[in-house]
C-alpha positions in Angstrom: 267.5 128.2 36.7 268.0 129.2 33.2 266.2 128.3 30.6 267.0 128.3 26.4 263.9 130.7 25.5 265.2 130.4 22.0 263.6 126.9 21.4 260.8 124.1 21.8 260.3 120.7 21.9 257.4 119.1 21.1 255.5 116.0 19.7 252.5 115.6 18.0 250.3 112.7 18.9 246.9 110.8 17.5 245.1 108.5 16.5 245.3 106.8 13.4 244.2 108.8 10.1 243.0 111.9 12.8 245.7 114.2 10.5 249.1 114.4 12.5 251.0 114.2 9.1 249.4 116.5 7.6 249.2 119.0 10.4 253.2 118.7 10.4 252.8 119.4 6.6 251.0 123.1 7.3 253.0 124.2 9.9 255.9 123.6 7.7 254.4 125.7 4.7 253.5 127.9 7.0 256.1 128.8 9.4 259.4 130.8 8.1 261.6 127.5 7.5 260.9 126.9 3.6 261.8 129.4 0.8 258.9 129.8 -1.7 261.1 127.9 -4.4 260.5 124.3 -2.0 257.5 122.2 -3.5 256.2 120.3 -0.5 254.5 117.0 -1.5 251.3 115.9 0.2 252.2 114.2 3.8 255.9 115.0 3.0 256.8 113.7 6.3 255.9 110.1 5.5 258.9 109.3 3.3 258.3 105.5 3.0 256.4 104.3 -0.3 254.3 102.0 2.2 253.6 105.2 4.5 252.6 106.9 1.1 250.3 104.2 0.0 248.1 103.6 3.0 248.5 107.0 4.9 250.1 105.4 7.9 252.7 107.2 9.7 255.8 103.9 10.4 258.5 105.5 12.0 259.0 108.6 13.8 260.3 111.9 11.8 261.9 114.9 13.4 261.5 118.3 11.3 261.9 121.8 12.9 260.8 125.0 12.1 260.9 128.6 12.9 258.9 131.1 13.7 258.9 134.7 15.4 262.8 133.9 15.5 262.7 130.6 18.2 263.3 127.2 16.5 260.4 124.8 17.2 261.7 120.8 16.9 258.4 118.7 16.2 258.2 115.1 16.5 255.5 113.2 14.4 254.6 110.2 15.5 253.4 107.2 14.6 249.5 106.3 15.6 248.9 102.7 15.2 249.8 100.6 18.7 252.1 98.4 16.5 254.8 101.0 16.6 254.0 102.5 20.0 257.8 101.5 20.7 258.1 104.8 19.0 255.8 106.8 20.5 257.1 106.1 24.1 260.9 106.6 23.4 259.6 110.2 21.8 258.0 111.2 24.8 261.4 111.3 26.8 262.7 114.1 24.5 260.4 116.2 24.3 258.9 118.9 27.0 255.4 119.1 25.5 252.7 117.6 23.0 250.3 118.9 20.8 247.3 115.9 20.7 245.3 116.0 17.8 241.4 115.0 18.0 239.3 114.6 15.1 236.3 116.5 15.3 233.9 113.5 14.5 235.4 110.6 15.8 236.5 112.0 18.9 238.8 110.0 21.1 240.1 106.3 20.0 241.9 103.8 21.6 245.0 105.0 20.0 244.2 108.5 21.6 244.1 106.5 25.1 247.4 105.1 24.1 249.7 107.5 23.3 248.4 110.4 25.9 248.6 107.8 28.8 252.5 107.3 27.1 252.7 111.6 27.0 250.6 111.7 30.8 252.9 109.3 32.3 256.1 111.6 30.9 254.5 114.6 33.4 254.3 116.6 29.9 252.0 119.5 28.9 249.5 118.8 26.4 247.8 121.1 24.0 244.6 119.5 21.9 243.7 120.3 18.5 240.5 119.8 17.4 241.3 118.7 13.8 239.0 118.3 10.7 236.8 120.9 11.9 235.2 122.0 8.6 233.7 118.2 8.5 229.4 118.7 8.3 229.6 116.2 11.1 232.1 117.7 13.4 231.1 118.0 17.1 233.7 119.9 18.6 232.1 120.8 21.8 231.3 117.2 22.4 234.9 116.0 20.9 236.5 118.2 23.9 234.5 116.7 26.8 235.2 113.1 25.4 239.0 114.7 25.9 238.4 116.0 29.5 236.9 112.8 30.4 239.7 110.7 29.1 242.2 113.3 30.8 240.6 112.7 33.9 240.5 108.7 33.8 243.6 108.9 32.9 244.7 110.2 35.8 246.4 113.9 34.5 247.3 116.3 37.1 245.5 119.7 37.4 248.3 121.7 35.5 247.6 119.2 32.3 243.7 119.3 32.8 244.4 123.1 32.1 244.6 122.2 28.5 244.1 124.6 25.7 242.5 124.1 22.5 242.8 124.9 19.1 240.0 124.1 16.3 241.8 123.5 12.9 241.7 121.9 9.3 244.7 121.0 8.4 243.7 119.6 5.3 242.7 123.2 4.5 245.5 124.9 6.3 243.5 127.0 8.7 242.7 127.3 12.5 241.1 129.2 15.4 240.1 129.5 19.0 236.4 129.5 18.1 235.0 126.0 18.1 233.0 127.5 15.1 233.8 126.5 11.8 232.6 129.4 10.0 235.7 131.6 12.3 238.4 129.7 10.9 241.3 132.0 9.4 244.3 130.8 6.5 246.7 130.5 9.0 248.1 128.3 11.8 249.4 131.4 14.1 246.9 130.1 16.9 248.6 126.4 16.8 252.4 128.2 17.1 251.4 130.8 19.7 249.7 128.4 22.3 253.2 125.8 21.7 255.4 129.4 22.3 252.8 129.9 25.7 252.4 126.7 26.7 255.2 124.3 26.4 258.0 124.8 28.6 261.3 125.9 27.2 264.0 123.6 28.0 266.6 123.9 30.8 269.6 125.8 30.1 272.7 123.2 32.0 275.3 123.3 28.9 277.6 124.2 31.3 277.3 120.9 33.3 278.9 117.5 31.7 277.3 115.9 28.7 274.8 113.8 28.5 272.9 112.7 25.3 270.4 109.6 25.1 269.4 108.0 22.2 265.4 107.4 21.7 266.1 106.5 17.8 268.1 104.9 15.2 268.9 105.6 11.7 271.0 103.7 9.4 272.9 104.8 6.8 275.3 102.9 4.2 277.9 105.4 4.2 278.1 106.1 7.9 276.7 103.0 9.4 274.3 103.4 12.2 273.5 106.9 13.6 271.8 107.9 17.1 268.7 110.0 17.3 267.7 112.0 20.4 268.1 114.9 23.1 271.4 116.5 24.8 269.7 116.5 28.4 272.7 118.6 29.8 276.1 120.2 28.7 277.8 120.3 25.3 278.7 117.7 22.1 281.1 119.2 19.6 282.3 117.0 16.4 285.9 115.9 17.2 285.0 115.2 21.0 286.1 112.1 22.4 283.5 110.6 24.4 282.0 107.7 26.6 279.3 105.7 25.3 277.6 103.5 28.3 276.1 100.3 27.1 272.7 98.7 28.1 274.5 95.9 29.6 277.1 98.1 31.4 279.8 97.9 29.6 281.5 101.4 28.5 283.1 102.0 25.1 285.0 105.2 23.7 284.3 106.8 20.4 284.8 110.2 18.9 282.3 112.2 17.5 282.8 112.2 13.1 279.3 114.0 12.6 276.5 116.0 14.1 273.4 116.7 12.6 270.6 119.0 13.2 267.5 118.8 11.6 266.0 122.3 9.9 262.5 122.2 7.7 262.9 118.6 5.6 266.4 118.3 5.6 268.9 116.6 7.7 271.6 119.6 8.7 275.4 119.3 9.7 276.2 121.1 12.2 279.4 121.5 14.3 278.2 121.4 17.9 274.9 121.1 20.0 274.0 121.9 23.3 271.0 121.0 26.2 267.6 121.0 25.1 269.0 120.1 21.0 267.1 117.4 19.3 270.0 115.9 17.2 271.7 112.6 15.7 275.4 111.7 16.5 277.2 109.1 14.0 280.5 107.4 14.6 279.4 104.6 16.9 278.6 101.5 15.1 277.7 99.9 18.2 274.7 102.6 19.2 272.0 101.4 20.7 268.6 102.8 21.8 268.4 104.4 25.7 272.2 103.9 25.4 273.7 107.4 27.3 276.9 109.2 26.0 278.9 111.0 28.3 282.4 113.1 28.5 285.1 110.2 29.1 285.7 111.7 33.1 282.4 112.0 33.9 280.5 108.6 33.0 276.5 109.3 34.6 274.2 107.4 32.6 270.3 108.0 32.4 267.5 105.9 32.7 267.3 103.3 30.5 264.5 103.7 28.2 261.8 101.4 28.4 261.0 99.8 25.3 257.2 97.6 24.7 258.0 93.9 24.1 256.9 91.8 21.2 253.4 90.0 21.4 253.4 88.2 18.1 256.0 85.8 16.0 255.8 84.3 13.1 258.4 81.9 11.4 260.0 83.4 8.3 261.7 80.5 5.9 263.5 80.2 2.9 261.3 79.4 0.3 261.2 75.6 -1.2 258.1 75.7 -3.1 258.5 74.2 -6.8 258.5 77.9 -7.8 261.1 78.5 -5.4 263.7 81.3 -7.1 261.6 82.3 -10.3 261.2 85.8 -9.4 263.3 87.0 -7.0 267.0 88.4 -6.6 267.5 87.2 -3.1 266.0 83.5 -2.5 269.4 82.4 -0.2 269.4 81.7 3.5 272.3 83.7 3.7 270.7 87.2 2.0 267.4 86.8 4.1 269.3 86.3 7.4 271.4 89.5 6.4 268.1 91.5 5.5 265.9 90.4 8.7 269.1 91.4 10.9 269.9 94.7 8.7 266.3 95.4 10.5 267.7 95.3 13.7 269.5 98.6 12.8 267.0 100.7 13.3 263.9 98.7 14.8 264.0 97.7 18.2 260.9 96.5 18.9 261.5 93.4 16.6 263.6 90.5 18.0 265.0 87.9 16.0 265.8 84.4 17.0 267.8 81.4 15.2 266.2 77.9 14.8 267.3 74.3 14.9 267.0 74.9 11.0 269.8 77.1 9.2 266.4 77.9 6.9 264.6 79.3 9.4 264.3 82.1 11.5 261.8 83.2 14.1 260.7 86.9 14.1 258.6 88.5 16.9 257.2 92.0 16.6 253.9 94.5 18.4 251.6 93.1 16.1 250.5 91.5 12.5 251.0 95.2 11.0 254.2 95.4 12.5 255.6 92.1 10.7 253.6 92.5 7.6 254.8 95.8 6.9 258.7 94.2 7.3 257.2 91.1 4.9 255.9 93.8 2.4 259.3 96.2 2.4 261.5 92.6 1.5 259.5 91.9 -1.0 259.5 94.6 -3.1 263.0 94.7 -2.4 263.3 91.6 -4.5 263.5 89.1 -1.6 261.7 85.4 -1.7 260.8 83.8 1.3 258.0 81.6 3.1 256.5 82.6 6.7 254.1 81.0 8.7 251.1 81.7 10.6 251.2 84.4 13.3 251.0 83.0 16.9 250.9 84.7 20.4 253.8 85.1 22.8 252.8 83.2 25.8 255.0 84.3 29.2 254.9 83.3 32.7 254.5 85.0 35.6 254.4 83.8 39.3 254.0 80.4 37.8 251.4 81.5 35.7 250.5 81.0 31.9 249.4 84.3 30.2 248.8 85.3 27.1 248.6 89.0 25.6 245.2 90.6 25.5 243.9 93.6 23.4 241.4 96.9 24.4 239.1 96.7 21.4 237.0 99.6 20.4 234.0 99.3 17.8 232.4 101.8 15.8 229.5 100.6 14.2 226.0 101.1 12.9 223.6 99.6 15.2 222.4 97.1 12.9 225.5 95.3 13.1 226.0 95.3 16.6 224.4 92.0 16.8 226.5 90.1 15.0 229.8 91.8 15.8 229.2 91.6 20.0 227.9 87.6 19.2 231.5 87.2 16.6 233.9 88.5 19.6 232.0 86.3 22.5 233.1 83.6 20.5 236.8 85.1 20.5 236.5 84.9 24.2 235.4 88.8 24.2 234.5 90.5 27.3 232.4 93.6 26.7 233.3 96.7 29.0 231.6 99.6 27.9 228.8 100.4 25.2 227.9 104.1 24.3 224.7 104.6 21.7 225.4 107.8 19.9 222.0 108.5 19.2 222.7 109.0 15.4 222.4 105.3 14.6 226.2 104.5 15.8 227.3 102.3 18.5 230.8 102.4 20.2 231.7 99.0 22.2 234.8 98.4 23.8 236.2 94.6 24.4 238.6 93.0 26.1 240.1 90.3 23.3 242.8 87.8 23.8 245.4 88.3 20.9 244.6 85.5 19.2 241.2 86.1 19.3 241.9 88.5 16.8 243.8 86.9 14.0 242.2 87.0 11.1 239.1 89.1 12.5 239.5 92.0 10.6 238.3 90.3 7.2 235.2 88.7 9.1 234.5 92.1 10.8 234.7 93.9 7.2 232.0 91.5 5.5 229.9 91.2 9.1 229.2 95.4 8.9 229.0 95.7 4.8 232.7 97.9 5.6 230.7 100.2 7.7 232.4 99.2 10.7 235.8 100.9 12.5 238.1 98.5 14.3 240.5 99.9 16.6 242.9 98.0 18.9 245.8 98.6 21.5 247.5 96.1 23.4 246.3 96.3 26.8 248.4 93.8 29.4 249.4 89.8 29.7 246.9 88.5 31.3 246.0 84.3 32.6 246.0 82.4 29.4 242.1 81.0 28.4 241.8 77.3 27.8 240.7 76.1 24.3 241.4 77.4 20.8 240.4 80.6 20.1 239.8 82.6 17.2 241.0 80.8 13.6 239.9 79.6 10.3 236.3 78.0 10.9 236.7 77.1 6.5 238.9 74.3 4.9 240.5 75.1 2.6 240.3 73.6 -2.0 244.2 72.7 -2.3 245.3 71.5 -5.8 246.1 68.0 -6.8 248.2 69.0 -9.5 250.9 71.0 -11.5 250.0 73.6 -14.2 248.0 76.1 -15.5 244.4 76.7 -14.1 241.3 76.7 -16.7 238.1 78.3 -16.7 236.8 74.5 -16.8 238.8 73.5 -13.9 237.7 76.6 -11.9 233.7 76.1 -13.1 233.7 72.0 -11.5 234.6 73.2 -8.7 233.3 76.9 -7.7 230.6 76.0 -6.1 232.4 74.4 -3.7 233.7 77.5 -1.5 235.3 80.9 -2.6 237.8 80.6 -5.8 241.2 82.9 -5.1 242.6 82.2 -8.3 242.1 83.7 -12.2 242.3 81.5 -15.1 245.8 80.9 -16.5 247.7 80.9 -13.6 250.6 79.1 -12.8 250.1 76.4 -9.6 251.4 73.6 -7.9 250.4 70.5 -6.3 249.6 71.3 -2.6 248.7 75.0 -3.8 245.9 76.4 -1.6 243.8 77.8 -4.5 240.5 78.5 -2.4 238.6 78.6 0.7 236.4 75.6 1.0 232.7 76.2 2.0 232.5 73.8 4.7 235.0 72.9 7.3 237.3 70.3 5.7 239.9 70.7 3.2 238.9 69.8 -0.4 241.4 68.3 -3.0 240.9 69.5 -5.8 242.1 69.5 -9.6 241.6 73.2 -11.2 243.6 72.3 -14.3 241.2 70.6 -15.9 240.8 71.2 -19.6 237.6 70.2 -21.4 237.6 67.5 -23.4 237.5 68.3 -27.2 234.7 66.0 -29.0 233.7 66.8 -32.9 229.9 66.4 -31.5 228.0 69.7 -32.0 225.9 70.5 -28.3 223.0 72.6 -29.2 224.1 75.2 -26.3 227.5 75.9 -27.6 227.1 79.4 -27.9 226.5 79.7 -24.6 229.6 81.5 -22.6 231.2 80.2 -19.9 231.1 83.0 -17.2 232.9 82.4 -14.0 232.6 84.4 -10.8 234.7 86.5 -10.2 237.8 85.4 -7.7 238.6 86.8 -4.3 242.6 88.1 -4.7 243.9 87.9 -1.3 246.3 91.0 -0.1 249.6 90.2 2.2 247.5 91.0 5.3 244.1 88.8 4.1 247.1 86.1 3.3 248.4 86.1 6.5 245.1 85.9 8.4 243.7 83.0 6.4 246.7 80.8 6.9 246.3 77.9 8.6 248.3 76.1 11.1 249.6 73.6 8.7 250.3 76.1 5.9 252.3 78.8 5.2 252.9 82.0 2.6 254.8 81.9 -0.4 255.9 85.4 -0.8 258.2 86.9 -3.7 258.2 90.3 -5.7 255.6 89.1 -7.8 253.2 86.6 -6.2 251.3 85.7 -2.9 250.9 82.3 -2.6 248.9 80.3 0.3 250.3 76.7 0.4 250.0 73.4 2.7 253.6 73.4 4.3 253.7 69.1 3.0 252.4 69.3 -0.6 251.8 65.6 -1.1 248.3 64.8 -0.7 249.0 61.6 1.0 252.0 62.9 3.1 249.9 65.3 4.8 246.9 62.8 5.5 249.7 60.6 7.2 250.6 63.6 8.9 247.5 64.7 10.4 246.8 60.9 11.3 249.8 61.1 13.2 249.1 64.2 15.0 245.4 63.4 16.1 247.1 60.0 17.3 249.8 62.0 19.4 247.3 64.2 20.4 244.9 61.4 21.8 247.7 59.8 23.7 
């Protein structure tokens, strides 16, 4: 059996924020793929303003490079569970990955995740031992945490044989010696264990085609373009070819453009061959685990399994009385073609009409997943309303379940307290508890999704921002009885049109938390704060004070108001209630009550409690 000694495949894994963008980044600079005239920008792989802005890593990138004259195709991937549709897809094209530890926090559930996705796959893993020159690294410790992981994760004795490397990639430099002081400028030890290590792939061009698609681009120009391995044979541009459809059905294309992918650049190239990580254009119709194959010899592979959707929200035209002020695209008609346009390239979102031609219900991996969609329309110029995020319930064997999440906790131990008493009341089960010794406490949960709407704020304030929250979805299990999770606050709604005042906001601040500054444009049913106590407060934050031509013997005295808690999309979307929903356009986050009436919505809720007591 032959094998193509002249290239690698391989994907680099983590946890969130452990340095798998940046690692890409050095071996980049570092390998012989750039000329010295290319300026690479910090986490150049994370193309996406979002990505930019809060270090995440969205979709997957492919990049290769060379080095020692073999051409090395590496895959980053994306860390957070939200997009693990990603991560699994990747795992089917490549033969090995390089898993990236940080040398403090040691393994995370996201770690668990994606090397259980890379494990089931059969593939070879090498770990890097990343952020080394930390004071509080603990890279012996970091590596037995791996073992131990490796081994509950059931690996076989060929991946148990790991090697390691001990690297900053922040700094650019690695070595074998778990001691900082022994690190050298270069990443050498990184590309020499991927050349030993992961396998080279099989040499079959000879045999008929096939090529699988794990992603999808989209482009204006040439519509929608495939993204993933040749497993065996030969595509050529100008070949007429078989694509086989999920649902069995078989349609004929030819091939108008191959591409390669060389450094940061997307490379045309006139053919391709087994063991090439590429993307084919030409097929409108492509769809993810979709096979193509020569038009004689029609063998697909196995369909790729892709994670299902645990979360939907409702996403709505917006009809507030500040509907279309400051957006380009406030139509039914431009947010239905921008929620589909989606579709293109994201597979793990599913989109579903409604009785309403308004309204549209969107279902994604999580309240990152959907929030991240919310944010890119926005500052796109789109205006639209979406309600609160609620669990996909399924059935199984007759049985109601509902999804449940692996939680892990990092916190000092002063907090545990209060964090282990905050999840019992989400219906929590605690599994595990590890005491560092250092003053640090890891716990790991088991938390029904909707136990965890709308924690993350509460789990901020509980641990002063001390605390780290991590969370993977973990299996559909028998649905609890009872609400769970949820606003325990009312909400202060306005009673009227206008402007607010610093009066308006001074009657009534003592009431609850004030999310409003002075001056700013409202409407009747606008929420405007979060009420202290249980109930929702109407309230009238427009007041101006009355003039009088009475002198008060405190007059100099200035009116100082708190300040006000500005909510972000994601803080937004956790406080709403079930009767409310977000206002969102390019230039404003507004909660509201979805009936704005006062007396509407008491007739409402009287007519609910009366249905529900029947």
């Amino acid at each position: 059996m032959t094998v193509r000694n002249d290239i690698r495949n391989v994907a680099i894994i983590a946890h969130v924020d452990h340095g798998k963008t940046t690692m890409v980044d050095e071996l980049l600079k570092q390998s012989d793929t750039l000329d010295e005239r290319t300026d690479l920008a910090e986490r150049a792989m994370d193309s996406n303003d979002i990505e930019k802005e809060r270090g995440i890593t969205i979709l997957a990138k492919n990049t290769a490079v060379s080095y020692k004259g073999t051409r090395i195709n590496i895959l980053d991937t994306p860390g957070h569970a939200d997009f693990g549709g990603e991560v699994e897809r990747i795992m089917k094209m490549v033969d090995g990955v390089v898993l990236i530890v940080d040398a403090y926090e040691g393994t995370m559930p996201q770690t668990r995740f994606v090397l259980k996705k890379a494990l089931d796959q059969k593939l070879i893993p090498i770990v890097v031992v990343n952020k080394i020159d930390k004071p509080t690294a603990r890279p012996a410790e970091v590596v037995d945490e791996v073992l131990e992981l490796f081994i509950e994760l059931g690996a076989d004795d060929e991946q148990l044989e790991f090697p390691v490397v001990y690297a900053s990639a922040i700094n650019g430099t690695s070595s074998l010696s778990d001691d900082a002081s022994a690190q050298q400028p270069t990443m050498d030890p990184i590309f020499d264990m991927i050349m030993e290590h992961i396998p080279a792939p099989i040499d079959n061009s000879e045999e008929p085609l096939q090529f699988q698609v794990a992603l999808l681009d989209y482009n204006d120009y040439v519509g929608r373009i495939g993204i993933g391995r040749v497993f065996r044979g030969k595509i050529k541009v100008g070949d007429q070819v078989s694509l086989l459809k999920l649902d069995g059905s078989v349609k004929n294309f030819r091939v108008t453009k191959l591409f390669g992918f060389f450094g940061l650049s997307r490379v045309e190239i006139d053919e391709a061959k087994a063991g090439d990580l590429i993307a084919v254009s030409g097929m409108e119709d492509i769809f993810v685990g979709e096979t193509i194959t020569p038009l004689n010899h029609q063998e697909a592979l196995p369909v790729l399994h892709i994670d299902e959707p645990t979360l939907q929200m409702t996403f709505l035209t917006n009809n507030s009385p500040f509907a279309g002020r400051e957006g380009k695209y406030v139509t039914a008609r431009k947010i239905e073609e921008r929620i589909m346009k989606e579709l293109h390239t994201d597979v793990s979102l599913l989109v579903e009409n409604t009785d309403s031609p308004d309204a549209w219900v969107v279902s994604g991996r999580g309240e990152l997943h959907l929030s991240i969609l919310i944010e890119n329309m926005r500052r796109e110029g789109y205006e639209l309303q979406v309600s609160r995020p609620e669990v996909i319930v399924k059935t199984f064997d007759g049985v109601r379940c509902e999804p449940f999440e692996r939680v892990q906790i990092d916190t000092p131990e002063e907090y545990m307290g209060s964090v282990i008493e905050s999840l019992g009341l989400r219906k929590g089960e605690m599994q595990d508890m590890q005491n560092s010794g250092n003053g640090q406490v890891r716990i790991i949960f088991l938390v029904p999704t909707r136990g965890l709407i709308g924690y993350s704020t509460e789990f901020l304030s509980m641990t002063r921002g001390y605390g780290i929250m991590s969370h993977t979805f973990e299996a559909y299990l028998p649905e609890l009885p009872g609400k769970i999770g949820g606003r325990r606050n009312g909400a202060l709604v306005s009673t009227e049109t206008g402007k607010t005042t610093t009066y308006g906001i001074m009657q009534i601040e003592d009431r609850g938390t004030i999310f409003i500054e002075p001056g700013t444009a409202i409407y009747e049913g606008m929420i405007v704060g979060e009420n202290a106590r249980e109930n929702d407060i109407a309230v009238n934050i427009t007041k101006a004070k009355q003039q009088t031509n009475v002198r008060s013997a405190t007059k100099d005295q200035t009116n100082v108001i708190k300040r006000p808690r500005t909510l972000t999309l994601e803080e937004s979307l956790e406080f709403m209630g079930e009767d409310e929903y977000c206002e969102i356009t390019p230039e404003s986050i507004r909660l509201r009550k979805q009936i704005l009436d006062k007396n509407e919505r008491e007739k409402s809720a009287k007519r609910k409690k009366k249905a529900e007591e029947n």
